[in-house]
N, C-alpha and C positions, 0 to 999 in steps of 0.2 A: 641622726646625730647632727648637731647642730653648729654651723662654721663658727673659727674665731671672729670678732667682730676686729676689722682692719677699717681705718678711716680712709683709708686710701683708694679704699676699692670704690669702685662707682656703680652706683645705684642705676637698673638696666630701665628704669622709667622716670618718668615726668610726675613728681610728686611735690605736694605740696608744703611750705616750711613746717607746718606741725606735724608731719609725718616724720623730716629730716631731724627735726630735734629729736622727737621720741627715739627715731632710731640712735642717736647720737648719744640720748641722755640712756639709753639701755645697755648699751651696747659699751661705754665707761662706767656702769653702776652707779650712775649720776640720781637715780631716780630717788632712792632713799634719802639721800640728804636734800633734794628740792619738796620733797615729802613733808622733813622738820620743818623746812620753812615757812613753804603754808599754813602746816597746824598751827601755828602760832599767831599767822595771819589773821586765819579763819575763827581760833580761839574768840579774838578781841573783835571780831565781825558779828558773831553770831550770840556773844553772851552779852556784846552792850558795853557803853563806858565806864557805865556802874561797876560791874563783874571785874571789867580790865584794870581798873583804876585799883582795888586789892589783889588782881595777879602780880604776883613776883616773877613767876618762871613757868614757862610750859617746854616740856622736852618730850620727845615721843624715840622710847626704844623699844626696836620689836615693833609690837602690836599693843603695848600698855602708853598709855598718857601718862602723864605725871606732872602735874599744877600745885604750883606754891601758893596758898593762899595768906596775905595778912590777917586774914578774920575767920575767927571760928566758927562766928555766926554766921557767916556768907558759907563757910566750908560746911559745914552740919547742912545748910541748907541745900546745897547742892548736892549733896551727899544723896538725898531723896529721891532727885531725877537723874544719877549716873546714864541708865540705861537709855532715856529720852535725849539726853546730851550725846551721849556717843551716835543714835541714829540722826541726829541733829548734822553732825560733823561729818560721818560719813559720806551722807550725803552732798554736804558741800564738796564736800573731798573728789568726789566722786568715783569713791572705790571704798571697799570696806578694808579701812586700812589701820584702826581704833577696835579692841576687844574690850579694853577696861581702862577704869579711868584710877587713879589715885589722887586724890584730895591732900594734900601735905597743910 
């Protein structure tokens, strides 16, 4: 079983800051909402300023996406490569953190 996480308590080694965050972002459930914010990042990273330039809104609850598109032509097309996009993102992600996508 696994202890409450107390900020208070001190760490019994000599660890590095990206260890201290992780522990810190886990340990207050931090990690799902830094989650949101990259996908959104990473969205307008990986599909271009073309793709980002008709994104409205990318929100990610759960494990599904969900992207507003202006263009139906852009969203049909996209529509094609769901499955390539999401191992696209995953990957940047670096966790499979993306099951499906919805196209709005």
């Amino acid at each position: 079983m696994s202890k409450k996480f107390n900020p208070k308590d001190r760490l019994n080694t000599e660890n590095d800051i990206q260890s201290i965050l992780n522990v810190v972002l886990q340990g207050y459930n931090l990690t799902s909402g830094i989650d949101k914010i990259n996908v959104k990042d990473i969205w307008k990273q990986v599909m271009g300023s073309g793709v980002a330039n008709y994104t409205l809104d990318v929100v990610l609850k759960k494990d599904v996406l969900y992207v507003a598109l202006s263009s139906a032509v852009l969203r049909e097309e996209l529509s094609y490569g769901k499955d390539k996009i999401i191992k696209i993102l995953n990957e940047e992600l670096q966790k499979d953190l993306i099951r499906e996508i919805i196209l709005r």
